[in-house]
N, C-alpha and C positions, 0 to 999 in steps of 0.2 A: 560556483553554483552548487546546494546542494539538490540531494534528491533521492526519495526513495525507491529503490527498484526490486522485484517480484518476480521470480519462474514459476509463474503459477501452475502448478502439476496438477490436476484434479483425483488421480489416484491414488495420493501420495497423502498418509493422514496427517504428517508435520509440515509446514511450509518453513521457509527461510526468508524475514524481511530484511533486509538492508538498508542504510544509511548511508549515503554517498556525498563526499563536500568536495570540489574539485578535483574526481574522478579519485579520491581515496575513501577508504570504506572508515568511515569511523562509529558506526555500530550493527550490530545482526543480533535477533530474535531467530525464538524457537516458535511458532505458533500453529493452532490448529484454525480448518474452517469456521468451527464455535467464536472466535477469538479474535477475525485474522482483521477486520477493521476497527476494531477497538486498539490491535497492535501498530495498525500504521498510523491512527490517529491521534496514539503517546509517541511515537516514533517521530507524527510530522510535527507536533505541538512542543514535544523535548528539543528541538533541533530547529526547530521553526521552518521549517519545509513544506513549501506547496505544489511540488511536483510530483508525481509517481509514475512510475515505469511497470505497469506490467506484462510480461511478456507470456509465452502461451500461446495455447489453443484460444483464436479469436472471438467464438461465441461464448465462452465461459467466460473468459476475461472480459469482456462484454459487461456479465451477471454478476460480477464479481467488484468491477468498476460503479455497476449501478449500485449495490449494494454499500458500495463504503461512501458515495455522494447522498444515500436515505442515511446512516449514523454521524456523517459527519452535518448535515441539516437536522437531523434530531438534537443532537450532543450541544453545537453550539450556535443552532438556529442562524447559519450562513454556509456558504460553498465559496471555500478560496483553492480548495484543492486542485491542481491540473492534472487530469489522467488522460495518457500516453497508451496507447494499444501499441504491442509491436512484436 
């Protein structure tokens, strides 16, 4: 199973995305909030992944999850992505 997974920190100006395929990590980015759905949406399309795990503070992660389901329906005029709060 893969899957991308997220600490999303909201004080922190770099984030760290991950790529995960049967609980091994086979890729990580550097990204900022400017950036940060455009990074998971090369990250899920490179890897072909449509899970994502972001974990965090629940209302930001919330704004953060709604925000990369508006680029990923802008980008490729569909939502296959599955987002995970936890």
């Amino acid at each position: 199973m893969k899957k991308i997974i997220v600490k999303v920190q909201p004080f922190t100006m770099q984030q760290t995305v991950f790529a995960y395929e049967d609980g091994n990590k086979i890729d990580a980015i550097e990204t900022n909030f400017d950036n940060f759905c455009e990074s998971i949406l090369f990250l899920s399309e490179k890897y072909n992944i449509t899970e994502v795990e972001l974990l965090g503070i629940a209302n930001f992660s919330q704004w953060i999850g709604e925000k990369l389901v508006k680029a990923e329906l802008e980008k490729y005029n569909k939502n296959t992505l599955q987002i995970k709060y936890m």
